[in-house]
C-alpha positions in Angstrom: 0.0 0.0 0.0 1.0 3.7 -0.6 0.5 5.8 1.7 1.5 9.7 2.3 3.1 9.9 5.7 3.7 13.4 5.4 1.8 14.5 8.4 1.9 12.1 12.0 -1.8 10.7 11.2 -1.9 8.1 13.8 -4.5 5.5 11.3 -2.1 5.4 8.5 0.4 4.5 11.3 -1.3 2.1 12.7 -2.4 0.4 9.6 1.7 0.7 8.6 2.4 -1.2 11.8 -0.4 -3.8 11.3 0.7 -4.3 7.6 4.9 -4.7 8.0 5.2 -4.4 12.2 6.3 -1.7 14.6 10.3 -0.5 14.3 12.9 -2.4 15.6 14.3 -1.4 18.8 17.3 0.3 18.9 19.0 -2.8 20.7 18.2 -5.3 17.7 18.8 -2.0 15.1 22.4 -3.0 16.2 21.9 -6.6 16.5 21.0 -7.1 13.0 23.8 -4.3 12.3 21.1 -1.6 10.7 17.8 -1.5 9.4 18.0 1.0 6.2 19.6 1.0 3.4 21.8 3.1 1.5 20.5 6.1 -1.0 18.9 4.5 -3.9 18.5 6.2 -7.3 15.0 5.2 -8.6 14.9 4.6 -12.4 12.2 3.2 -13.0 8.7 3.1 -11.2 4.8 2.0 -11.7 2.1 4.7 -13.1 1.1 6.2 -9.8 4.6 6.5 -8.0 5.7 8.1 -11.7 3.1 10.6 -11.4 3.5 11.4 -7.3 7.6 11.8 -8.3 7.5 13.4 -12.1 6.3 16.7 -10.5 9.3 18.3 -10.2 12.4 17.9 -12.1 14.2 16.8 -9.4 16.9 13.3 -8.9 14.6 10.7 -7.5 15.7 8.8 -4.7 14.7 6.2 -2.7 15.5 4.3 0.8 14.3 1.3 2.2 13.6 0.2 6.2 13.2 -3.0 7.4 10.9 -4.0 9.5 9.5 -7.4 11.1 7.0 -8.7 9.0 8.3 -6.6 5.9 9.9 -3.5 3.9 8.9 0.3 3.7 10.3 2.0 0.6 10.0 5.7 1.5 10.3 8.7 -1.0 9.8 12.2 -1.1 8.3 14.1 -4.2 8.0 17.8 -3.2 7.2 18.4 0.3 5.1 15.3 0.7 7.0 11.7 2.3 5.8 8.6 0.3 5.5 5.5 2.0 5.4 2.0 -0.1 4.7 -0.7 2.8 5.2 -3.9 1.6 4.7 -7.6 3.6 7.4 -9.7 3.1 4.4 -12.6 2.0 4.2 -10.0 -1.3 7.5 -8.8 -1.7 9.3 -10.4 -5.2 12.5 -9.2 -6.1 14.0 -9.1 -9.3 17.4 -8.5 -10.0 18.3 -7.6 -13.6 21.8 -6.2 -14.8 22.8 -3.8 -12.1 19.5 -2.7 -11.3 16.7 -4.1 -8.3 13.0 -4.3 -9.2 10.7 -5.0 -6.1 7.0 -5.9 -6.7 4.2 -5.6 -4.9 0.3 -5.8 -6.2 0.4 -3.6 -8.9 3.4 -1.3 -7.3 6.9 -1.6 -8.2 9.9 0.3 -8.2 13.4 -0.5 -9.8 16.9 1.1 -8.6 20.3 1.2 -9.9 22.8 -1.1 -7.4 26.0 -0.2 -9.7 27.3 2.6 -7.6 27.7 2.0 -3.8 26.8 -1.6 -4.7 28.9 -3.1 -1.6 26.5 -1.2 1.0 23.1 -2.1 -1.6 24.1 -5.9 -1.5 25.1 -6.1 2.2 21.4 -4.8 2.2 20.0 -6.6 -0.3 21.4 -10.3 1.5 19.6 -9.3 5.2 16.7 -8.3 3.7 16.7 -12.1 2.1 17.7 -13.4 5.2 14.6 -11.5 7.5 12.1 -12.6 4.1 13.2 -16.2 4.6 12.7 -16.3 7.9 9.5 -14.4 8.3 8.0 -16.3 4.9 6.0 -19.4 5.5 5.9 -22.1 2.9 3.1 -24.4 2.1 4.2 -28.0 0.9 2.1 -26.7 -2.4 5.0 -24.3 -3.0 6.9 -27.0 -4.1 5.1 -27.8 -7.1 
């Protein structure tokens, strides 16, 4: 779901927390060695997140927080914050060339990984890791 997180509205927060979980303490932030990652340049995106970040002729970035049951992929277009809260249970990642792609629904956004790409992976591989774990498997998976 996207949400607009601009302002503290305490039902989009609790509907972020319900979706993806509350933040990590501060004492398993370190545990798990961070929770965000690096700047991301965003270069490509679905229709709606095109038109909330094509308003202004601005570099678009992107950064991403983990959280226990899922991701947040936050971005800012103007003065407004952007939230993309995706559970892990609908989180697919595709990696093509030097570029990430994460789906969710009808939502997606791909970044470039080439530059900084030892900080992006390091990322990228814990994220894995917390998906794996928190992603329950059916024995129908299999086929």
């Amino acid at each position: 779901m996207l949400y607009n997180i601009s302002h503290k509205d305490p039902k989009i927060e609790s509907q972020i927390n319900d979706m993806v979980g509350k933040p990590f303490s501060i004492l398993q932030n370190i545990k798990k060695g961070g929770i965000g990652s690096p700047k991301l340049f965003i270069t490509r995106c679905s229709t709606e997140i095109y038109d909330l970040l094509h308003v202004n002729n601005t570099i678009k970035f992107c950064n991403i927080e983990l959280r226990p049951k899922g991701i947040i992929v936050g971005f800012q277009s103007r003065l407004d914050v952007y939230a993309l809260a995706i559970p892990f249970y609908k989180l697919v990642i595709f990696k093509p060339g030097n570029s990430l792609t994460f789906h969710v629904d009808h939502h997606y956004i791909s970044v470039d990984c080439s530059k900084n790409s030892k900080g992006v992976q390091k990322f990228i591989d814990k994220l894995e890791l917390e998906k794996e774990k928190n992603t329950f498997y059916s024995p129908l998976d299999v086929y």
